[in-house]
N, C-alpha and C positions, 0 to 999 in steps of 0.2 A: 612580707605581706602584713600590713597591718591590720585591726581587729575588724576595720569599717571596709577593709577591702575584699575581706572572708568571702561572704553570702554571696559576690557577686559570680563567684569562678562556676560554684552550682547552677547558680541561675543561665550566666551567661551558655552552659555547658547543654540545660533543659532546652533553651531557646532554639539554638544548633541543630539538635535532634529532632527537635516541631518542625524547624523550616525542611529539615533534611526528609521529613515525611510527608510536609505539604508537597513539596517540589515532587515528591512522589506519584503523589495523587495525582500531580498536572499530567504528569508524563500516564496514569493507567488512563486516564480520562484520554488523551489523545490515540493511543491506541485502541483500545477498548471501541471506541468511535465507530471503527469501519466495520469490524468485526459486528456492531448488532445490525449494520444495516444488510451486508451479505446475506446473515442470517434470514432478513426481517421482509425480502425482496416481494416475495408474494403476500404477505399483507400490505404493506404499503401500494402495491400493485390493487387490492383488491379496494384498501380503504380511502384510496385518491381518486380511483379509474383512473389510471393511468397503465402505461405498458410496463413491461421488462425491460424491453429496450432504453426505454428515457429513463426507470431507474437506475439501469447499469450505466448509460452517460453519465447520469450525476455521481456515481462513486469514483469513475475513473478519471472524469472533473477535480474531484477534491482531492484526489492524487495529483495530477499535473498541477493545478496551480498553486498547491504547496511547494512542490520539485521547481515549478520557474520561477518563484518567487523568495525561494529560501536564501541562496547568496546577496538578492537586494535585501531582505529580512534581517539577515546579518548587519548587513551596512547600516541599515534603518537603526537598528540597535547603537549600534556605534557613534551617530549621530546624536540620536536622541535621550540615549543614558539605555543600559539593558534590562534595567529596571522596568521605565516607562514600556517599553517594546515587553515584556514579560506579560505584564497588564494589560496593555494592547494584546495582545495574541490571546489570555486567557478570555478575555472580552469578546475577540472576532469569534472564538470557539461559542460562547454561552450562546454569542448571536444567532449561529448556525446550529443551536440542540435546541434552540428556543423555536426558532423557525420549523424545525422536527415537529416538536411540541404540538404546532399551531395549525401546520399545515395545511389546505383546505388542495390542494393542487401540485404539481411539479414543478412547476414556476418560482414556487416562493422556497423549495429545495434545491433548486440551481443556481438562486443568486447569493441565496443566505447561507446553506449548507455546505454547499460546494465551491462558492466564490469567496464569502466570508468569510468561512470557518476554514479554509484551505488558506489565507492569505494571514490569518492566527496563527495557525500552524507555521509557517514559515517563520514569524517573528518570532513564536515560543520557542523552538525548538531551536535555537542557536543563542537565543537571549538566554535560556538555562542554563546550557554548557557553559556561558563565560561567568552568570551569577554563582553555580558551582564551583567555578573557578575561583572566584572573588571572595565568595563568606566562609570559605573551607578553606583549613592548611592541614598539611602533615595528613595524620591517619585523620583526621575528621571527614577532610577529603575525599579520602578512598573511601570511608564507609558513605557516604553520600552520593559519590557517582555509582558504587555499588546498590545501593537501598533503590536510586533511579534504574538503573539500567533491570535490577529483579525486577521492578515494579511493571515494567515493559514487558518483559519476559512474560508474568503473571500473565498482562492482559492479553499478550496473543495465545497466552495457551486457553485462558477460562472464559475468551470473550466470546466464541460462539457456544457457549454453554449458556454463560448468564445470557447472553442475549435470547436464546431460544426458549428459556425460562420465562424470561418477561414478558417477549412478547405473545408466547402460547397463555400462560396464566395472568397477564396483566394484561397489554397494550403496548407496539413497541414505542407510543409516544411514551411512556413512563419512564421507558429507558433513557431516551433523551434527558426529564426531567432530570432525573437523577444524575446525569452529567453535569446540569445546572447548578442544582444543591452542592454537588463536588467543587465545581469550580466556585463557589460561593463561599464556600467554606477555607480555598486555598486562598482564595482575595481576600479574606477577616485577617490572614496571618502577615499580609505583606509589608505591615510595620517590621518585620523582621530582617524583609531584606534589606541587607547593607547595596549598593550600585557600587557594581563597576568598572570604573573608572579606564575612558579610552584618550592613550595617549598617542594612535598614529594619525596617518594622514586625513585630514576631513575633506579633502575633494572628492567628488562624488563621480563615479566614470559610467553617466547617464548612457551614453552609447554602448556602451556592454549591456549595462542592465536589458535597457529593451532589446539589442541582439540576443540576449540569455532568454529573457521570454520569447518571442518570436519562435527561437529555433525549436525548443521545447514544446510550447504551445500548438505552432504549425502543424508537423508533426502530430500530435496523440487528437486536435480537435480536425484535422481531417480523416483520422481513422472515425471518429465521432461522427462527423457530418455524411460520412461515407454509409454508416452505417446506419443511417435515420433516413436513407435515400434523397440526401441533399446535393445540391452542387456545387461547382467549383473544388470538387476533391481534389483534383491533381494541381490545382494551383495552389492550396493549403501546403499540400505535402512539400508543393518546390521551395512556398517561403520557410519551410521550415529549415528545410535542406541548405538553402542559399544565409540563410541566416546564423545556422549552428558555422557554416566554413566561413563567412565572413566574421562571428565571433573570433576565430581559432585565429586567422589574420587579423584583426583590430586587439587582440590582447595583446599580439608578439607585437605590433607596432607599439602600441603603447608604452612597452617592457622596455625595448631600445631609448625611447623618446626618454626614458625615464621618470614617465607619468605615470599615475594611481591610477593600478587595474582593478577590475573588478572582482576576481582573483589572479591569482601569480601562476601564469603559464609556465614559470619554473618547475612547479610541482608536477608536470606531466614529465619532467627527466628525466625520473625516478622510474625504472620497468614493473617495480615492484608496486608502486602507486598506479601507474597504469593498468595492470592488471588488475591490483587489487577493486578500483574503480566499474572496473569490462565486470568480473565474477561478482561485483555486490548486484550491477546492475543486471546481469542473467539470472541471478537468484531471485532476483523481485521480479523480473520477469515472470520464473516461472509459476512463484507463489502468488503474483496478481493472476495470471489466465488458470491457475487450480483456484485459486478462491471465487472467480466468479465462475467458471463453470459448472464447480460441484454444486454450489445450493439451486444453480436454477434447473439444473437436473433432479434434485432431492426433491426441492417444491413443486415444481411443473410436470415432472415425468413421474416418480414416485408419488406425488401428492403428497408431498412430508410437508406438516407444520414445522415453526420456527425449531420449536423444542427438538424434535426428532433430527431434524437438517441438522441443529446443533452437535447434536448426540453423534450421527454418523461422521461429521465432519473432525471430533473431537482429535481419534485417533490422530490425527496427523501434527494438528497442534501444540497436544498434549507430549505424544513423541520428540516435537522438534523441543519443545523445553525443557525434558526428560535429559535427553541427548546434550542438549547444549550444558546444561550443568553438568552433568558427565563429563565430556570430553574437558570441558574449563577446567575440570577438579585432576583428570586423572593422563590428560597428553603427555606429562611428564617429557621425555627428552624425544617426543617424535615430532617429527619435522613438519610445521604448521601447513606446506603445502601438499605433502602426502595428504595430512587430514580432510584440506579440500578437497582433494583429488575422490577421495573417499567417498565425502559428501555427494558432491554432481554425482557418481557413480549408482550409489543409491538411489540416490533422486531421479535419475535417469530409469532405474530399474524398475522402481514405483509405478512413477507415470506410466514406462511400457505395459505394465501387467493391466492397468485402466481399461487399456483399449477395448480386449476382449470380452473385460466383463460388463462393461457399459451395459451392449445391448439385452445380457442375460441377466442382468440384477434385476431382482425383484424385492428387496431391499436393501436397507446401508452396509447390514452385516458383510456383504459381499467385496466393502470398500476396504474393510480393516485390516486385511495383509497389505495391500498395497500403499494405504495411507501410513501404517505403522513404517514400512519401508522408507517412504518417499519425506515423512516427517525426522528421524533420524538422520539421513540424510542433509534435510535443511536445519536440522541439529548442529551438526558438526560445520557447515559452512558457518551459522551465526555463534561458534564459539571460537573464530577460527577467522574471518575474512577482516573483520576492521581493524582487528589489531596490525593484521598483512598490512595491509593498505595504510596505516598509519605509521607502521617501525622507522622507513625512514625519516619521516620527516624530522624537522629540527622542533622542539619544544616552541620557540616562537612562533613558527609559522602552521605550529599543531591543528588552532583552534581554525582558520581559515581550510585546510587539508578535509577537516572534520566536514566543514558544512558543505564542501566539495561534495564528497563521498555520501553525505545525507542525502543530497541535490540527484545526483547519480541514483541511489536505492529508489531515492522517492519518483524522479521518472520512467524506471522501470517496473515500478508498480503498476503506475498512470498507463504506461506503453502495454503491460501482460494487460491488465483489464480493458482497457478499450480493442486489442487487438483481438485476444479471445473472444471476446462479445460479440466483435464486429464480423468474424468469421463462423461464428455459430449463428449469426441471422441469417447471413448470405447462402450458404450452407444448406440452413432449412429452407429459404426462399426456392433454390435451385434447385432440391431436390423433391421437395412439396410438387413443384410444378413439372417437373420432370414427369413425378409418379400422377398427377393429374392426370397431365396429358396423355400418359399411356396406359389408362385404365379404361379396363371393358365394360366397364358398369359406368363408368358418369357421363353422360349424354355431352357432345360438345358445348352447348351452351353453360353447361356446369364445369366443364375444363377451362374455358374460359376466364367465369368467374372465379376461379380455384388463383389460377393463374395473377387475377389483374389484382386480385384482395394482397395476394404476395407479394406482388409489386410494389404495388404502394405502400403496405404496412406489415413488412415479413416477422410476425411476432411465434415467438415462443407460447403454448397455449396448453392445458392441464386437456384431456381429455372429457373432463368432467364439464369442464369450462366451454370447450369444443359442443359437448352435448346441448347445453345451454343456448348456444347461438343456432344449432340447426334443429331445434323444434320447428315443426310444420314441414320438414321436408320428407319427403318418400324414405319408409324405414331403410331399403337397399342403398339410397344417396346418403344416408347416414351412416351406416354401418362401413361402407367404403370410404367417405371422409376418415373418420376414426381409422380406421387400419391405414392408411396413407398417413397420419399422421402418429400414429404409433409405431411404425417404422423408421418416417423421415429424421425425428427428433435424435434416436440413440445417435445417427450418422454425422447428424450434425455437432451432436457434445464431441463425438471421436475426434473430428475435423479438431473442435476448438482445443482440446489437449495436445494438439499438435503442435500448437506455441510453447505451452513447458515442455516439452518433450524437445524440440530442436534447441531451444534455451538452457535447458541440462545438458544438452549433449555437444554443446557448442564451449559451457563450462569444461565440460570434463576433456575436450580436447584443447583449452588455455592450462588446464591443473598441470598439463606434462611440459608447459613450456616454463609455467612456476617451478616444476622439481629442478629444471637445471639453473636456478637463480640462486645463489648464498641465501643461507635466513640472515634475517636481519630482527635484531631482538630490542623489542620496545620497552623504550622507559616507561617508568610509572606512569609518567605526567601523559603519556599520550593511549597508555590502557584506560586513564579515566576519562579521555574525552573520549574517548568510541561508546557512546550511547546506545547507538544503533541499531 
């Protein structure tokens, strides 16, 4: 090395380490995301006028059009350099905390928040893993996809804490901002990024793509429309149906034809991929229907501000990253799908204990055995399921495997939050009206109304809230509202835990078909693409 080529090995070394922390940032910024708005649900609720219901569509929104969009995101990338698409995606996001920001309405967080910032997300989150791929070698590498993947970890464990920070002592539009400033600061560094360069096939296999949305989409926006009391529900759910089986046949034709698929139906050959695929997606099942459950139970039944929601919800989070550094550190020679086995097991255990104490909780404190439980549990599955899912495949066909499996997680988030949500409205609707109807105290013309107001708009309501709209009625027509709905609501949260609950319990009956499988033990190159 000569004297003029010294200075450059330091420098070139500092530069590595900044992008290896920007990349960082992008990745707590994306998670971080969902986590203040769960938190944030009843202020946003109070400072829009808008319902529960339309804010839980828009969260479980931004989960599906990430999940249908992430394999085309991929491709987009590959197309257009992963660089560009990096940008792109940090930009769709700022558009979507911007729109947070700004908001005057629900409108303008369905198209921007959840259309735009979900369709960022799709291009980030696969453009990273290959830019990781590309500006890192050797151990730089691993400390990089390491430094991303804590960074993740960080945000689902602290992000309903900070969030319930901000938005009780600030505004949760602040929160947003400071997404913005984040990704502002990761776009000052992106002279850094080197592109990675794509040498496969650039045909574009347009007919998967929109089969890949459709089937996805149909699916989780007729649980949505289902649950807004819209129509055509059963013809959503069949294009979605008719859609995901015609994908399954147009990729195998494809495969024969020897034309560029949109992904490689080879990769389902694998039992271990398939599986591993089925448990990432029951896990986000059942962590999307506990994550919208719990806060609108905290804010609407409890009357818990963002901070407190945070605080009772923490246990679980904080658990599941506890755990997952744990088991990463100390599995030693036991066999990765015991560990799962283990996980769903707990998790299943967690959830059961929920049940009962739903309707007796009078605060959070009441959650913390079972969150502690049911977080450990989804510990040990997320230190433990992607590497599964990813052992066999072949180092070339890794990064493609990856966005599979991302694609998979992210519509069983979209599928547990729309699906909980949408069975805790119906739930209350049917049971609100039930306990109307056969009450001795509300005069028929008030069962009535009881009735037609649920029909039309079966919303989730604080008590206090409830008091608010029945000013001017006869103190006993209030006092009976109120207790009708201080009953119906615990029954209703019970109902919606009944998605993680059959979703844990459906894992844990796949973990026993896992233990009779061979392990299959992954190379490096495919521990640092599991992000996950």
């Amino acid at each position: 090395m000569t004297e003029g080529e010294s200075p450059s090995v330091p420098a070139q070394a500092a530069g590595s380490q900044r992008l290896a922390i920007l990349l960082a940032m992008a990745m707590f910024v994306l998670v971080v995301d969902t986590s203040l708005m769960n938190v944030s649900i009843s202020a946003v609720v109070r400072d829009l006028d808008t319902t529960v219901s339309g804010v839980q569509s828009a969260i479980a929104l931004e989960a599906l059009v990430s999940a249908a969009f992430i394999l085309i995101g991929s491709k987009v990338g590959d197309l257009i350099g992963r660089k560009r698409a990096y940008v792109l995606g940090l930009l769709g996001y700022a558009v979507g905390a911007l729109a947070m920001t700004l908001a005057q309405g629900l409108t303008a967080i369905i198209i921007f928040w959840a259309v735009v910032g979900g369709i960022g997300a799709s291009l980030l989150l696969p453009a990273m893993q290959s830019l990781i791929h590309g500006n890192f070698e050797g151990a730089a590498q691993v400390k990089a996809y390491a430094l991303v993947g804590a960074a993740a970890a960080i945000a689902a464990a602290v992000g309903p804490l900070l969030g319930g920070f901000i938005t009780t002592y600030l505004s949760w539009r602040v929160g947003f901002l400071l997404e913005i400033l984040i990704i502002a600061i990761v776009l000052s560094g992106i002279k850094l990024v080197r592109d990675a360069p794509y040498t496969g096939p650039r045909e574009v296999d347009l007919v998967g793509a929109v089969l890949s949305v459709l089937g996805m989409g149909g699916i989780v926006l007729g649980i949505l429309v289902w649950q807004e009391g819209g129509e055509s529900v059963a013809a959503l759910l069949a294009v979605g149906a008719i859609a995901m089986a015609a994908l399954v046949f147009w990729l195998t034709r494809r495969k024969r034809q020897g034309k560029p698929t949109l992904l490689d139906p080879d990769l389902f050959k694998s039992k271990h991929f398939r599986l591993g695929i089925t448990q990432q997606m029951l896990q986000q099942i059942a962590l999307g229907g506990t994550m919208i459950a719990l806060p609108i139970y905290l804010q609407m039944v409890l009357e818990y501000n963002a901070l407190l929601s945070g605080l009772s919800i923490a246990p679980l989070s904080l658990s599941m990253f506890g755990m997952a550094l744990l088991a990463g550190r100390r599995a030693g020679t036991r066999r990765p799908s015991s560990i799962i086995r283990l996980g769903f097991a707990l998790l299943t255990v967690g959830m059961l204990l929920l049940l009962p104490i739903v309707p007796r909780a009078d605060s959070g404190w009441w959650l913390l055995v079972p969150l502690l439980i049911a977080g450990s549990g989804l510990g040990l599955l997320v230190s433990q399921l992607n590497n599964y899912t990813l052992a066999p495949i072949s180092e070339e066909r890794v990064s493609e495997a990856a966005g599979v499996n991302s694609a998979g997680g992210s519509f069983g988030l979209s599928f547990g939050l729309a699906f909980a949500g949408a069975i805790m409205l119906a739930t209350l609707s049917v049971t609100f009206t039930d306990m109307a109807e056969h009450s001795t105290v509300l005069p028929p013309a008030e069962q009535q109304q009881v009735a037609q107001a649920l029909e039309d708009d079966a919303e989730l309501m604080s008590n206090t809230q409830l008091e608010q709209q029945l000013k001017g009625q006869p103190e006993q027509i209030q006092d009976e509202i109120i207790r009708i709905n201080t009953d119906a609501r615990p029954l209703a949260l019970q109902v919606a835990l009944l998605v993680p609950i059959l979703a844990s319990l459906v894992g844990l009956a796949n973990s026993f078909r896992m233990m009779r499988l061979p392990d299959v033990k992954p190379s490096g190159s495919v521990e640092g693409m599991a992000l996950g």
